[in-house]
C-alpha positions as CSV (number, residue, x, y, z in Angstrom):
1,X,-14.9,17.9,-6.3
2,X,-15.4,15.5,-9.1
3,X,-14.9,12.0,-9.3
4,X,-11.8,12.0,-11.0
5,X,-10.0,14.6,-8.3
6,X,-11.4,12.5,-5.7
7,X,-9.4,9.3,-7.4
8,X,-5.9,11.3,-7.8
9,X,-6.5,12.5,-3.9
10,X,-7.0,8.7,-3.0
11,X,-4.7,6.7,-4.9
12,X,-1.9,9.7,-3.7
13,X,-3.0,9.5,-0.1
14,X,-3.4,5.6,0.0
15,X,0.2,5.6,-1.7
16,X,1.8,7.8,0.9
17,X,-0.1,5.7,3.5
18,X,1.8,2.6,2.1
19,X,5.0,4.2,2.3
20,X,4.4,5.2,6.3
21,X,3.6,1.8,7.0
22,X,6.8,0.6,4.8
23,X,9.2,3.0,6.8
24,X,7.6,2.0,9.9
25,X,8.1,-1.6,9.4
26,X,11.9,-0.9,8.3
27,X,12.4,0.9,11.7
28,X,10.5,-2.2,13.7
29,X,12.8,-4.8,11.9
30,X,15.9,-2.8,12.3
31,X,15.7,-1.9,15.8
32,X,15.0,-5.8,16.4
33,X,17.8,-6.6,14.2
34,X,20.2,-4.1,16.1
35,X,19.5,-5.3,19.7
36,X,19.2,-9.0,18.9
37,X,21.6,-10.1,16.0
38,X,25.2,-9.9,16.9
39,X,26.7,-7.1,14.1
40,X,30.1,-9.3,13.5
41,X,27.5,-12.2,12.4
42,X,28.0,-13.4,8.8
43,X,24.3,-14.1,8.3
44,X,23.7,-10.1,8.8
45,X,23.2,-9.4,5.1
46,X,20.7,-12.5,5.4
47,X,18.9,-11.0,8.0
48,X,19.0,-7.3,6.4
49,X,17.7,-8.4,3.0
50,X,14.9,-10.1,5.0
51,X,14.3,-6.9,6.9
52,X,13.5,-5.5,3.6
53,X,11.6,-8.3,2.5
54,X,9.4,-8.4,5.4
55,X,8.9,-4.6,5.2
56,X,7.8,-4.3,2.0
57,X,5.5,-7.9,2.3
58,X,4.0,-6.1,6.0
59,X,3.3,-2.9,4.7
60,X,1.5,-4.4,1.7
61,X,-0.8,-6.7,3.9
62,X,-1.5,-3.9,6.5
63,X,-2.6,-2.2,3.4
64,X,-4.5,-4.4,1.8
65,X,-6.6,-5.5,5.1
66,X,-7.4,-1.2,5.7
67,X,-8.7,-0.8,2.1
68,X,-10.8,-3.9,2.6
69,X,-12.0,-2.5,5.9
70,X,-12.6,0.8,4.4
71,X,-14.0,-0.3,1.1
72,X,-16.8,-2.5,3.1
73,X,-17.4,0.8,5.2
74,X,-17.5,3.5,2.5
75,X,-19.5,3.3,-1.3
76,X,-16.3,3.6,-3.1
77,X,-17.3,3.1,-6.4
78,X,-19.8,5.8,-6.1
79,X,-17.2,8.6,-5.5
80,X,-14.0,7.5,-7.3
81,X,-13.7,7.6,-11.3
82,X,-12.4,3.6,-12.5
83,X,-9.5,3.7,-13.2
84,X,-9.5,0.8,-15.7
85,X,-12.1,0.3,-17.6
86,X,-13.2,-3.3,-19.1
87,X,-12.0,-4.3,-22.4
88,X,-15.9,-4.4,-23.8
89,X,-16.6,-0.8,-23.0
90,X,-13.5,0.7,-24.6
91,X,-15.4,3.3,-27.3
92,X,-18.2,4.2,-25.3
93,X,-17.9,6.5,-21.6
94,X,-19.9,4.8,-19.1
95,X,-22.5,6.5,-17.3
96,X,-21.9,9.0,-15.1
97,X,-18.6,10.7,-16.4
């Protein structure tokens, strides 16, 4: 496979990853929220906006610290394509593609 094959199976796998850990949180937070808030409370929608809140802000730190641990494991650069390139190179393909 070349590089940019390996990028589109990364970023679609890292992406789906994300969205595990995002459903996973959702489940955590509502399960607490069912067995500890009482459901005639008025400060439920509170509590349900922050389940979201916290989901999305959880899944997006779980995330960030595996691809740090996996990028100081793994040579990423040497097997994925950039997918931005810098603003001086913009004519010219860099070496290697």
């Amino acid at each position: 496979m070349n590089k940019k094959v390996n990028t589109a199976l990364f970023i679609l796998g890292a992406t789906l990853a994300n969205i595990v850990i995002m459903i996973l949180f959702f489940l955590l937070f509502l399960y607490l929220i069912a067995a500890f808030v009482d459901p005639e409370s008025p400060l439920l929608p509170v509590w349900i906006g922050l389940m979201f809140l916290c989901s999305i802000g959880g899944s997006f730190l779980i995330y960030t610290l595996v691809m740090k641990k996996i990028m100081s494991k793994v040579d990423l650069e040497s097997k994925l394509h950039p997918i931005f390139r810098s603003k001086g190179g913009r004519g010219r393909p860099r070496q290697g593609d």
